[in-house]
Structure formats: C-alpha cells, structure tokens
One Martini backbone bead per residue (centre of mass of N, CA, C, O) as a GRO file, in nm:
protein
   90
    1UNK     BB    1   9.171  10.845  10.370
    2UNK     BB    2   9.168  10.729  10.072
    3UNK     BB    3   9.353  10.601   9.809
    4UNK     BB    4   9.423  10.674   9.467
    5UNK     BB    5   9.390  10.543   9.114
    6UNK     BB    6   9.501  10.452   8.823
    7UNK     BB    7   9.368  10.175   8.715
    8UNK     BB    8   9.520   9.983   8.449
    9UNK     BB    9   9.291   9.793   8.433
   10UNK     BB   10   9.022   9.927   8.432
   11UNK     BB   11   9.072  10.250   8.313
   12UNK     BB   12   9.039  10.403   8.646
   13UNK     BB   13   8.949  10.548   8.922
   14UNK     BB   14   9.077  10.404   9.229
   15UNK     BB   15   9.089  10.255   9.449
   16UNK     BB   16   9.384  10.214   9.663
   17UNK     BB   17   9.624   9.991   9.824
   18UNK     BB   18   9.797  10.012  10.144
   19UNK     BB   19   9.978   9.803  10.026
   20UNK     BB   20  10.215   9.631   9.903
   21UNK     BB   21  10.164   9.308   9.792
   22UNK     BB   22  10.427   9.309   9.688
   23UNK     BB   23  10.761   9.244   9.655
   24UNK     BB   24  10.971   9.480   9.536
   25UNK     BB   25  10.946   9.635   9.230
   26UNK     BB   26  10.610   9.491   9.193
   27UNK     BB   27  10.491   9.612   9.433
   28UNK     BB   28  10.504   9.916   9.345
   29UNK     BB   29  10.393   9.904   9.106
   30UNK     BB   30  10.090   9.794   9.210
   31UNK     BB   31  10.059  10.034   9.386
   32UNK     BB   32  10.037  10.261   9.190
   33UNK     BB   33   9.878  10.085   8.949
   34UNK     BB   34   9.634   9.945   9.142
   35UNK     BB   35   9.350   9.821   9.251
   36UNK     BB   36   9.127   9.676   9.487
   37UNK     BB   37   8.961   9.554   9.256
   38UNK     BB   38   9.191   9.449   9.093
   39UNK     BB   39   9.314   9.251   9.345
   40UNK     BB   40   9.059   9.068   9.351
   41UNK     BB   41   9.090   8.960   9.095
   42UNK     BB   42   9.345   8.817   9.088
   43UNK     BB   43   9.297   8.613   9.318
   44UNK     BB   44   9.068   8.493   9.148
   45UNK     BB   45   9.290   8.396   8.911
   46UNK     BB   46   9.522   8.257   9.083
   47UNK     BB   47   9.337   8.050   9.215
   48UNK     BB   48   9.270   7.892   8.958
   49UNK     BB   49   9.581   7.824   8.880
   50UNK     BB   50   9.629   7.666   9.123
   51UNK     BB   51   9.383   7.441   9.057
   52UNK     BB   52   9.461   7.390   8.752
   53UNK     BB   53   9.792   7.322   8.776
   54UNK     BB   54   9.893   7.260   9.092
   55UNK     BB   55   9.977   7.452   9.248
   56UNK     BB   56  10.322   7.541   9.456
   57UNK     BB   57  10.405   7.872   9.592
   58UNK     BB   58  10.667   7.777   9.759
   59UNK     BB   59  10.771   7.655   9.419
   60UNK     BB   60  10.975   7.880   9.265
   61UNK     BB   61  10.848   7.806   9.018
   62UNK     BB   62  10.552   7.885   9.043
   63UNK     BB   63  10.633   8.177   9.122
   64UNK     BB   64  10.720   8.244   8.853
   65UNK     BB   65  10.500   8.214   8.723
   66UNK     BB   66  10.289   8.415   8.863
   67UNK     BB   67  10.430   8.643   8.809
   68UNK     BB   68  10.409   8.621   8.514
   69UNK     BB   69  10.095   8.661   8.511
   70UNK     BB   70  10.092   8.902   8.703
   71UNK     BB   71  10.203   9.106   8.439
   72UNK     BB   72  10.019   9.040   8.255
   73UNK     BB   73   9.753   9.107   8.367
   74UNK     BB   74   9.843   9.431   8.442
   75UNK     BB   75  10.085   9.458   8.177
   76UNK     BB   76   9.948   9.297   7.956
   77UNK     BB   77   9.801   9.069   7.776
   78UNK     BB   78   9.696   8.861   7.983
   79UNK     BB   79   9.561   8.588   8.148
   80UNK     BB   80   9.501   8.324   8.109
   81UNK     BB   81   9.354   8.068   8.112
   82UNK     BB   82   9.312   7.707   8.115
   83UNK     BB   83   9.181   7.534   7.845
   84UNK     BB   84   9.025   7.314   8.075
   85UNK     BB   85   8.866   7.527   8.148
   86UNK     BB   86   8.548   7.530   8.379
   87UNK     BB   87   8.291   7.728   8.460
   88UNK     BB   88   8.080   7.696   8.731
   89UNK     BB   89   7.926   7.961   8.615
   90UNK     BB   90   7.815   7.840   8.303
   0.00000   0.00000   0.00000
C-alpha cells in the first residue's frame, strides 16, 4: 500500500514518495510534503535549469543554486524559467 501525502505543489492529496529524495533536512521535508506526481515536475524542471543555465551538479555553487530553486519551486514563490528559454513544444 503506498503512502499519501498533502502535496504542497499540487494543494491535493497525492501518492508521496517512497523515500526522502534528497539528503538532510530539506530531503525529509520533500519527503513529509511532497508527491511523486509533483517530484516528476522537479525533475523536469531541474533538468531545463541544467541545460539551460549549463549548470554542472558535481559543482558545489550548482548544487547549491539548485537546492535554492528546488526550495523556490516547492515551498516558494516557484522556480522561474531562465529568461531565454524557449518551450520547444511551443
């Protein structure tokens, strides 16, 4: 039987993840608020940031820019686009 969770993104009640995604307190709170519908979103979000932005995630100011976005994205004001993106299923 999966768990549910209040997913925060979604503001519904949604399956939630089988373990924290990320390390330390910020992975626990993903964990507790967080659905695996709204963390497939991330994903895909992180990944255009990365290829947009050119990010390398081994390096720590990467790492640390997106752990800032994936707060935004979450518990924020949300994630922006990166000004010169453009959707290519537009």
């Amino acid at each position: 039987m999966s768990r549910t969770v209040q997913c925060i993104k979604l503001g519904r009640e949604a399956e939630g993840l089988k373990m924290p995604p990320y390390p330390g307190p910020l992975g626990q709170r993903l964990f507790e608020n967080v659905s695996r519908e709204a963390w497939q979103m991330w994903l895909q979000h992180q990944t255009m940031l990365i290829n947009e932005y050119r990010l390398t995630p081994i390096e720590p100011k990467d790492r640390a820019f997106l752990e800032q976005e994936m707060e935004k994205f979450f518990f924020g004001e949300g994630s922006e686009k990166p000004k010169e993106f453009v959707d290519p299923d537009a």
